[in-house]
N, C-alpha and C positions, 0 to 999 in steps of 0.2 A: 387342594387347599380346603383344610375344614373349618369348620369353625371355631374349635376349641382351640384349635392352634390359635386362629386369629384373635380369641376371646384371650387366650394368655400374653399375646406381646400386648394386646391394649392393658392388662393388668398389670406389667412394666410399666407400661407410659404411665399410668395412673401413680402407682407407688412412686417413680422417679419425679412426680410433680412435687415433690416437698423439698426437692432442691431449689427451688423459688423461694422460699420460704426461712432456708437454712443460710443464716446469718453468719458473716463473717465476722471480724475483730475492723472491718474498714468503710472509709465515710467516703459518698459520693461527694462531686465539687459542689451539690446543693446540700449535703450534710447527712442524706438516708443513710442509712445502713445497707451497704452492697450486703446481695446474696450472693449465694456461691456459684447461682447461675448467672445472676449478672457477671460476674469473675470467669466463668466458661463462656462464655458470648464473646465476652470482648477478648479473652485468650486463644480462641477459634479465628478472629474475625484478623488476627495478630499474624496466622501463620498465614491467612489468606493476604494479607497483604504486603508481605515479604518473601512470598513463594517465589517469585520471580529471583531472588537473590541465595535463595536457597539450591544451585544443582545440587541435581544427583536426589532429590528429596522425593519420595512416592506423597503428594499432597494429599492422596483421599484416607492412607494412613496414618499420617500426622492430622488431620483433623476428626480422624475417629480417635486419637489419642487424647486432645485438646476435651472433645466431648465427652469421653469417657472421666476423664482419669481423677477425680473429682468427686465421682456419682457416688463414691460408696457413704462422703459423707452426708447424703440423705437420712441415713438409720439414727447417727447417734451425732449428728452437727462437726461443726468445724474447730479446729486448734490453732487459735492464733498462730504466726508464724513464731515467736520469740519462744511463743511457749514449748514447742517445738523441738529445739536444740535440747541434743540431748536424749530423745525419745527414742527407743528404740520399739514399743510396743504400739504406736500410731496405726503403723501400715501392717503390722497383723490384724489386729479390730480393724481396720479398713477393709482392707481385704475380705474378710471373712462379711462385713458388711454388706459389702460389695457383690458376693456369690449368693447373698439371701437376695437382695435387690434383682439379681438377673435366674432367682432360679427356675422363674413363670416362662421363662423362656424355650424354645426351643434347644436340644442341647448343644446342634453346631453353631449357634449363635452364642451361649452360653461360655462355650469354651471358647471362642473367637474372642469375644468379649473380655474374658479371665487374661487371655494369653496378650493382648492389648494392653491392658491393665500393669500385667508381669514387666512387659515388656518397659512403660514409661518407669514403673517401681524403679525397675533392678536398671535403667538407660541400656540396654541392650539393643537397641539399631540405633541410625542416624536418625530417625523420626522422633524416638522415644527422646535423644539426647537436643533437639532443638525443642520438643514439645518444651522438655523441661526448663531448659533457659529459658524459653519465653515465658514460660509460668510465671519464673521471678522476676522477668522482666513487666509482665502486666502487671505483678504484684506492686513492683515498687513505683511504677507509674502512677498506678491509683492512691499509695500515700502518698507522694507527693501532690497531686492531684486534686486530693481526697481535701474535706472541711473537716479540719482533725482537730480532735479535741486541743487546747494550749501547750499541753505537757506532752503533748505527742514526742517519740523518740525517732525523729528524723535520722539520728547517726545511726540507726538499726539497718536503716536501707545501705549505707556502704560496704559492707562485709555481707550481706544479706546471698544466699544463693550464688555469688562467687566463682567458685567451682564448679558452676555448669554456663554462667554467665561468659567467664573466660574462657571457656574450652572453644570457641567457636568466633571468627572473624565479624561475622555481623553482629551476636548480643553482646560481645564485647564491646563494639562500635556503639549500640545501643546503650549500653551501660555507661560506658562515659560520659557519652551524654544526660544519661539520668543522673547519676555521680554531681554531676556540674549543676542540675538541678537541687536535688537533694543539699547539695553543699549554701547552694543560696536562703535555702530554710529553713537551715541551722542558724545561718546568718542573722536572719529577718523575718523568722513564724509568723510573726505580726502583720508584716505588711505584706506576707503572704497571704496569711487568711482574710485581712480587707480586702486584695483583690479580688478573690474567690465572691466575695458577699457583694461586690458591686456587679 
């Protein structure tokens, strides 16, 4: 173990600290602006506490997934989700971001890393494919959740990630439940966001 080695991961940790920093399109229930780490925390903290209902799941890979899969918008910030639809140029400049952010790295970490990454992209394992439900499943927790602005577009969460939400018995089960949520603050934004404020 030398030291340059160890002077290059600390120079990852260093550059990946602007993910604290690196603002999303969504409002905490006191009204902050989540960052994209906040949104990795509590996305990590998600499969940690449904792993139990997950067989068959390798947990220390789905939450190198959770921790990862995100990082690369350190470089150049985040795309709201609506904005999104549509894009097919995102996850290349992600990507690519993504390999400048890990290139201080060792290289079998490197490509461990990249192949992680590929993997949640493209849903190629069962890890990659609950990572990703649950992605949109934190996502849409936190609008609803969230102290959003008046005009907020609550019906964005029901079609929202869908296609990975339903492929799977439990964020299906989850979704419903947010569905039933969501559906109430279409109803009544208002006496949503006074609850929030009390």
């Amino acid at each position: 173990m030398n030291t340059d080695n160890l002077e290059n991961r600390l120079d990852f940790l260093r550059n990946v600290e602007r993910l604290k920093d690196t603002l999303r399109n969504n409002y905490t229930s006191k009204g902050r602006t989540e960052s994209v780490a906040d949104h990795t925390w509590r996305l990590t903290l998600f499969a940690i506490v449904f792993a139990d209902l997950l067989p068959g799941i390798d947990l220390l890979r789905l939450l190198k997934i959770c921790v990862l899969h995100d990082l690369g918008e350190a470089v150049n910030g985040d795309i709201p989700a609506p904005a999104q639809i549509g894009m097919d140029s995102k996850c290349v400049k992600e990507r690519k971001d993504f390999q400048v952010l890990t290139s201080s790295l060792p290289d079998h970490i490197q490509t461990h890393f990249i192949q992680l990454w590929d993997e949640y992209e493209n849903v190629t394992s069962d890890e990659a494919q609950v990572a990703k439900a649950l992605d949109k499943i934190e996502t849409i927790l936190q609008h609803n959740q969230g102290q959003n602005p008046h005009d907020f577009d609550f019906a964005f969460n029901l079609n929202y990630g869908k296609v990975y939400t339903d492929s799977l018995p439990l964020t299906a089960r989850l979704r419903m439940l947010l569905d039933a949520d969501t559906a109430s603050k279409i109803e009544s934004p208002q006496s949503s966001d006074v609850e929030r404020q009390n």
